[in-house]
N, C-alpha and C positions, 0 to 999 in steps of 0.2 A: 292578881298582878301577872302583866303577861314578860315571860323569858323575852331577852334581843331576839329577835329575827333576822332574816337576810332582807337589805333596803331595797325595795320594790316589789316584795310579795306580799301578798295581803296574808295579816294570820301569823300568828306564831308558829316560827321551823326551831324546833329542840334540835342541838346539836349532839349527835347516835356515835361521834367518833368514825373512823373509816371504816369503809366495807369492807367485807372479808369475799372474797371470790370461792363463788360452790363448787364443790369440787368434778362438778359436771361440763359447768365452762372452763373451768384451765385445763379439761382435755381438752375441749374442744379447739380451742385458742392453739393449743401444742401441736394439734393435728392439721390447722390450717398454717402456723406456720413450718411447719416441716413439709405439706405439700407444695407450700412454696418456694422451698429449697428445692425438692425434688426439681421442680421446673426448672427453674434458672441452671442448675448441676446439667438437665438434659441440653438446653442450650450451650451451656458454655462446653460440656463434649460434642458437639455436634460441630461448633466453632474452631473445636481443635482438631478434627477429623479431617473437616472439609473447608479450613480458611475463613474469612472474614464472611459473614452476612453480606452479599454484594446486593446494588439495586437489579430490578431486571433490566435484561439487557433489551437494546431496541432504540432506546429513545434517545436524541439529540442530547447532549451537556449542556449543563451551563456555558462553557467557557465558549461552546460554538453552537447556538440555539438554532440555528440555518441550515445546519446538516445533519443528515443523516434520515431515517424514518424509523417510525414506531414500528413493534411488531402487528400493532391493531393495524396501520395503517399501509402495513407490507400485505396485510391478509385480503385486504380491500384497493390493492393499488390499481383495480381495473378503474377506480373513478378518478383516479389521476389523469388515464391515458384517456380520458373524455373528456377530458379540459377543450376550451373552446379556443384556448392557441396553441391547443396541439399541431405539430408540422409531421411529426413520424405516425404512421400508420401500425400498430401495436401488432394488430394482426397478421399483417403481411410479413412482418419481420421476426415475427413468432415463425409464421409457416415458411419462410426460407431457411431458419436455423435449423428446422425439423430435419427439413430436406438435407441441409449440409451435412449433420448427425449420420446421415446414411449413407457415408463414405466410409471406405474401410477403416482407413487410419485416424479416423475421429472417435475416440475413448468416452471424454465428456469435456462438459463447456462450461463455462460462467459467463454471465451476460448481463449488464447493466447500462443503464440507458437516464441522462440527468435530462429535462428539456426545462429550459428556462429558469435554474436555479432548485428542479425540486427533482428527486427520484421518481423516476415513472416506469419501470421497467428492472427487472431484477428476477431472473429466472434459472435456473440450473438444466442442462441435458444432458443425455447420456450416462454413464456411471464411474464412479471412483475406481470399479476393475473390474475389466471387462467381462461379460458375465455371471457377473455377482447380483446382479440385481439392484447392487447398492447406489440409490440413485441419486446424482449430485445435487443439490442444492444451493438456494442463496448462500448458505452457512459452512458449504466446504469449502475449507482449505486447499489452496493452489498455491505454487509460489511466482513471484513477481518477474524474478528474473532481473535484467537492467531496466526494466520500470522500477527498479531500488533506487538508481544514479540520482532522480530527483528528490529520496527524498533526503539524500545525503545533501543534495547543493543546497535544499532548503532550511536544513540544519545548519549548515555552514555560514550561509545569507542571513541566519540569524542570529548566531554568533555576533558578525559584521554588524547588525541592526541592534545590538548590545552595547558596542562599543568592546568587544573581547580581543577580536581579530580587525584587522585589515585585507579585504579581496584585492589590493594593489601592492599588497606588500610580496617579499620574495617567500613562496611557500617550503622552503626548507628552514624558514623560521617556526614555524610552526609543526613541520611532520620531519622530526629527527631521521628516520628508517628511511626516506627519499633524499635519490644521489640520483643525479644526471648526469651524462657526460658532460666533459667538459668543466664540470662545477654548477652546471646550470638550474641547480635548484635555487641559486643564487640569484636567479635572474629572472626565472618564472615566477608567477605571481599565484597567488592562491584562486584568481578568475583564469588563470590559463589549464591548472587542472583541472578545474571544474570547464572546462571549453574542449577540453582532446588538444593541447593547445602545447605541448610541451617541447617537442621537436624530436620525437620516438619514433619508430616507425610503428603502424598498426597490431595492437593485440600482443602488445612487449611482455614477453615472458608468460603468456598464459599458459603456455602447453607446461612449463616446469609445474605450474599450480596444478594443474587437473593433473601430474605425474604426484603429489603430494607434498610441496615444495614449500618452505615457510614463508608469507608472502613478505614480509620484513626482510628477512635476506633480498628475497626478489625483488624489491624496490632500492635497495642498497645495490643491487649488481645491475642496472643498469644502468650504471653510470661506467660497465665495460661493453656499454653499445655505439655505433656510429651512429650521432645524430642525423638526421634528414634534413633542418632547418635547424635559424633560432628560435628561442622559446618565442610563442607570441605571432610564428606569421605562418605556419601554417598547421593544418587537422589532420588527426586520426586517433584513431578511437583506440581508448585502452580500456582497461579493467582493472589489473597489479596497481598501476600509477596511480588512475583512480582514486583507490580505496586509499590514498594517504587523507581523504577528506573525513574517517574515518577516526583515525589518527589526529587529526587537526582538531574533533571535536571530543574527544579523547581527553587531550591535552588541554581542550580551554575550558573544559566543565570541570576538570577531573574525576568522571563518570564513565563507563564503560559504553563503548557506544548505545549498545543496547539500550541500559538504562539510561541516558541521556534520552533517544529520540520517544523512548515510551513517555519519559516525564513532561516533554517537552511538545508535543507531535501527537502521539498515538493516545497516549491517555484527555487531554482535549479536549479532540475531535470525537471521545468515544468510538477510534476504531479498535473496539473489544480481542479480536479474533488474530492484529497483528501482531507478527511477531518476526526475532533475528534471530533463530535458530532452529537446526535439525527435529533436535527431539519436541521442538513447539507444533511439528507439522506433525510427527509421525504421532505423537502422543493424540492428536486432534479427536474428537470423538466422529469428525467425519472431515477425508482428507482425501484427494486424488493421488491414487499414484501414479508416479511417470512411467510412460511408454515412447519406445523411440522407433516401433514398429505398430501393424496394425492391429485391431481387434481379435485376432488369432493366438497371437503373441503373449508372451508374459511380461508382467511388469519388470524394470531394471530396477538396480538399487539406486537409491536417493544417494547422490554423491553431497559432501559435504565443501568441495573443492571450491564454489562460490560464499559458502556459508562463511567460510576463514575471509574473504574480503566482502564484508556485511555493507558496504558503504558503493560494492558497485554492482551487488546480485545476490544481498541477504534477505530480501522480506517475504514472508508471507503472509496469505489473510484469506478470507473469504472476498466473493465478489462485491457483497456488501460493503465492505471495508474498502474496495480498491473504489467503488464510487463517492464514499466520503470524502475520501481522498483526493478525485477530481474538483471535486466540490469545493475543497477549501483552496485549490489551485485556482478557481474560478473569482474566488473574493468572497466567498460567504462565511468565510473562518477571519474574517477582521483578528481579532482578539488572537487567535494563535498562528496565523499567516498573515503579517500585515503590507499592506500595498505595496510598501516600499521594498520589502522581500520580494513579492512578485516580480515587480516592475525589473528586480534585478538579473532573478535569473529566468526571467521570460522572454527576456531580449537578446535576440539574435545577434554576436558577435561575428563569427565567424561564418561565411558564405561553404556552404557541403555538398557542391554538384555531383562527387561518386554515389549521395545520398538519391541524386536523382536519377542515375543509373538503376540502380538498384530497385525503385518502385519506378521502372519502365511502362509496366502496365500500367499504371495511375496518372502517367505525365497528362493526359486530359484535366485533372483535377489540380493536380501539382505540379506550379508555374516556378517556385524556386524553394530552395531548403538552406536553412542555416542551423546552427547550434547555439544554443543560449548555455548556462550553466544546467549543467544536467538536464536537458528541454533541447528537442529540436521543435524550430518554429518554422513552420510551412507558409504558402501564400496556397491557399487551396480554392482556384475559381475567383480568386480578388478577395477571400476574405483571411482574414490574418486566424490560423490556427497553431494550438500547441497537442504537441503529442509525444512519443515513445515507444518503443516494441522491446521486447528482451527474448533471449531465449538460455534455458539452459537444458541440460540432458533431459530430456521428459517432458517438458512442459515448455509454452508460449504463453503472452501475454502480451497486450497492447490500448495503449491511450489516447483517445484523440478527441478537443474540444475546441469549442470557438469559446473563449473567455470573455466578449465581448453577449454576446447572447446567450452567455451561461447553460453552455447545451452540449454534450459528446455523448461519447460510447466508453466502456470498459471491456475487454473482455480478459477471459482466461480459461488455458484449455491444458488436458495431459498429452499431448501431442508434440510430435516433431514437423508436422502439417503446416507450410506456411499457407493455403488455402481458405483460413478462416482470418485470415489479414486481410481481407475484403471486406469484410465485414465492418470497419470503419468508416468505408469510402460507401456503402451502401447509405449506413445511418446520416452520414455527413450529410449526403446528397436529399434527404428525404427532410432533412432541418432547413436549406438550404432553399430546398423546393426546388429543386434542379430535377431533369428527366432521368427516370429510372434505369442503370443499367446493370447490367449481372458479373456485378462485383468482383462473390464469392465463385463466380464459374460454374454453376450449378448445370447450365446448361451446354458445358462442354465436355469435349472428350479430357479422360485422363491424363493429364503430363506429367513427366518426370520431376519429383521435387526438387528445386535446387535451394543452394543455404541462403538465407535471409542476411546475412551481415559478417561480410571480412574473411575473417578465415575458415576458409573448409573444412580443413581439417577438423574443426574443434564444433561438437555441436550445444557447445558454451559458449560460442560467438558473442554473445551481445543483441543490444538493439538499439 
């Protein structure tokens, strides 16, 4: 007679009671799980050491799949510039900058180049300090200088496109520390600071800042200045007043600006490398220092006198970064710059003809200039462009795109050179297909530098 068995096996199975484990497998068992602790323990100190597991960096986000480029596809970007609607000549524009490079007062450079919506062009010259060897790259850090102004107005414009703020309301609603004379923060609107629109006279109160001055006081005291106009009819450029935009978004996130435009902006777009503070540049594992003399020279100290008003000359980044950048000012950042943002502060309010003074050299190219919020928009040759320039102690930088052909230039240098501000009117012209001329000056004699924007005195001017 056969014992139950288990139903489906053929055969009688006796039931032995449970097994008893040899004492050769529960070491065994003890030993694998203990080296698996071992691992996880290395990990999670490595986690503590050095911060979260990040992805690699390089590649385009989610949130804006359109910008940016891989690190594979930065290594190979020679097959870009062989696109069959390419208009810039790679080459030639490689061997001009080389040539510019061998000017005294040229340190180093960052150069980036979008044509048609895609990076094509992203190269480093020169070095981080001078004679050091240390040669700049896509990946050093520069600072922007008032190429920041925009990205403040476009923090601000999105505010607006939330529903947080109003750009027609009076903007001492929103930034307590700004007093005009007269009471006229009452009357200005939050599109007049973002326009130089205020009724100030140019570059109000900078020199107390670069003397170490709190800019909060300083946007509080000038309301004991004579205004020039009322708010609203006519321009000049500030920086102090500026940065109440700053402030405005400060106030409507309840985030520091910092971390507002990183959460908002910079994290994104995946531009990795920017950032709104000192020790974000100097910490960099590779960073330009400024120079306000030439190649002979030593480096000056990083002043932090822009850094305190982050909203009109705080950002840094790599050149990479500053092209993502253009990029989603172009439209390919939908999802984190949307149209209607653009369309706002890409349009020209205010008519800037001292702006045409100033690029005298250029008036062939540039037929008129206006100011949009944070954005001056040019007519360059009939076609409608957007751009910017900043400077502060040490360093330059400048932007300039046709958003309709999704096409410009970036660059950024440790220089006090306005010389390599050619450099935009070159690339333009070769997108444009217009006849070659020499921009950057490469073929002339020496001239005496004069300052790029407003006040002389200050080589924190602006751009």
């Amino acid at each position: 007679m056969h014992r139950p068995g288990r139903r489906g096996i053929a055969g009688p199975v006796s039931f032995q009671g449970p097994r008893r484990i040899r004492p050769l497998s529960r070491k065994f068992a003890y030993l694998s799980l203990g080296g698996i602790l071992l691992v996880l323990l290395a990990f999670w100190a490595a986690a503590y050491r050095h911060g979260p597991v990040k992805a690699v960096p390089g590649g385009p986000t989610a949130a804006a799949p359109n910008v940016g480029i891989s690190d594979r596809d930065l290594a190979n970007i020679d097959d870009r510039q062989q696109a069959k609607d390419s208009a810039v000549d790679y080459n030639m524009l490689d061997h001009r900058l080389t040539r510019l490079m061998d000017a005294p007062n040229m340190i180093g450079m960052a150069v980036g180049v979008v044509e048609n919506g895609q990076i094509r062009f992203l190269k480093g010259y020169g070095e981080t300090v001078a004679g050091s060897g240390d040669r700049v790259t896509p990946n050093t850090l520069f600072r922007w200088a008032s190429v920041s102004k925009g990205v403040a107005a476009d923090m601000v414009a999105l505010l607006a496109h939330d529903g947080k703020l109003s750009l027609v309301e009076p903007v001492g609603r929103y930034a307590p520390s700004l007093k005009l004379p007269a009471g006229n923060e009452n009357r200005a609107t939050v599109a007049d600071l973002l326009s130089h629109r205020l009724g100030l006279f140019s570059h109000a109160n900078d020199n107390k800042l670069e003397e170490g001055q709190d800019p909060h006081l300083l946007r509080s005291m000038l309301a004991q200045l004579n205004p020039i106009c009322p708010p609203g009819t006519c321009w000049a450029y500030q920086n102090v007043a500026y940065d109440a935009a700053s402030e405005i978004v400060e106030k409507a996130t309840g985030k520091t600006y910092e971390q507002a435009v990183r959460e908002r902006i910079f994290g994104p777009l995946g531009m990795r490398s920017a950032s709104l503070n000192r020790n974000a540049l100097v910490g960099a594992p590779s960073w330009a220092r400024p120079y306000t003399g030439g190649k002979h020279g030593k480096p000056v100290e990083v002043s932090d006198a822009y850094y305190r008003i982050p909203g009109a000359g705080g950002v840094n980044s790599s050149i990479k970064d500053l092209a993502i950048w253009m990029e989603a000012q172009m439209g390919l950042a939908p999802d984190v710059v949307p149209p209607d943002v653009l369309r706002e502060v890409q349009t020209g309010r205010v008519a800037t003809p001292g702006e045409l003074g100033r690029m005298r050299k250029f008036r062939e190219r540039v037929r008129s200039a206006q100011y949009g919020l944070g954005w001056r928009v040019y007519d360059y040759a009939g076609h409608r462009v957007i751009a910017h320039r900043g400077g502060v102690k040490g360093y330059r930088s400048l932007i300039m795109f046709d958003p309709a052909l999704k096409s410009g230039v970036v660059a950024l240098w440790n220089g006090s050179s306005s010389q390599a501000g050619g450099l935009e009117f070159e690339v333009m012209d070769m997108i444009y297909r217009l006849p070659p001329k020499d921009w950057l000056g490469l073929d002339e004699k020496p001239t005496p530098e004069t300052p790029e924007e407003g006040n002389s005195a200050s080589p924190d001017a602006g751009g």
